[in-house]
N, C-alpha and C positions, 0 to 999 in steps of 0.2 A: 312803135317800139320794136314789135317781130321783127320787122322789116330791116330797119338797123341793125340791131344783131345778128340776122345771116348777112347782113353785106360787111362786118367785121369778121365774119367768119369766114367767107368768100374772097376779103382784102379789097371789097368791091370801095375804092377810096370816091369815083366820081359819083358812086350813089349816096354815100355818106355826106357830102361833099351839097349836093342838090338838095338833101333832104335839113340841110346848118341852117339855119337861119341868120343872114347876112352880116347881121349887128355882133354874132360873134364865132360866124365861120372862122379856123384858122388859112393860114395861108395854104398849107399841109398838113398830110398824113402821117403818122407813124405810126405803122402796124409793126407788134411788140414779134421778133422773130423766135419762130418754135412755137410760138405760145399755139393751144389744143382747146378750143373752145368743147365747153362739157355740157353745157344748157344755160336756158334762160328760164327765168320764174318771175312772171308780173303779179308784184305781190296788192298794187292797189292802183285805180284808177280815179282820178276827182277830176271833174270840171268845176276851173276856178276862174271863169269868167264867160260870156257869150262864145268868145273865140280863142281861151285859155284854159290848158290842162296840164295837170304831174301824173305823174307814173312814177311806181316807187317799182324798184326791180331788182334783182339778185342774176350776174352773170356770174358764171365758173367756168373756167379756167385751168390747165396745168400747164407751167412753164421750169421747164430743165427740172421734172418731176416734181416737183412742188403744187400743190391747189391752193389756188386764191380765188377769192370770192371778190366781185367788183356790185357793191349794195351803192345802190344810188335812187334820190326821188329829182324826178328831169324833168323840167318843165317845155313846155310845147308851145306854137301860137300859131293861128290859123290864119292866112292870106291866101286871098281870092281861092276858098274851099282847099288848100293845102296846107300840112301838115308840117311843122318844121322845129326842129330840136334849137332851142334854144341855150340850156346853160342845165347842170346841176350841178346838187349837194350830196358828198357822202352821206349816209344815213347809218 
């Protein structure tokens, strides 16, 4: 999850990109222009299967001076010992 968010911070799209998981990579990226990343806060971790995990998190953000908080729990899936974001829910 750290990892992903410095490479949105970065605009780093091909590592975001490798780290999708296939079944719902988009085609692209779009990184929100301006926007000032402020921190990350992983607020909980569960393993919910052998090779299944969430992570609930809080990014912040300020875009055209405004803060916003981006709360989401992501879920993850492990292939051949690799870690890969699959889909979340606002929370």
């Amino acid at each position: 999850m750290r990892s992903r968010y410095s490479a949105f911070v970065l605009l780093q799209a091909d590592y975001l990109r490798a780290t999708w998981h296939v079944s719902t990579r988009p085609d692209n990226l779009d990184f929100e222009p301006g926007a000032r990343w402020l921190g990350l806060e992983v607020r909980r971790h569960q393993v919910t299967g052998s090779d299944c995990a969430e992570v609930e998190f809080v990014a912040r953000y300020r875009l055209g001076g405004k803060a916003t908080r981006l709360h989401e729990k992501s879920r993850f899936v492990r292939e051949e010992g690799r870690w890969f974001y699959v889909d979340g829910d606002g929370a």
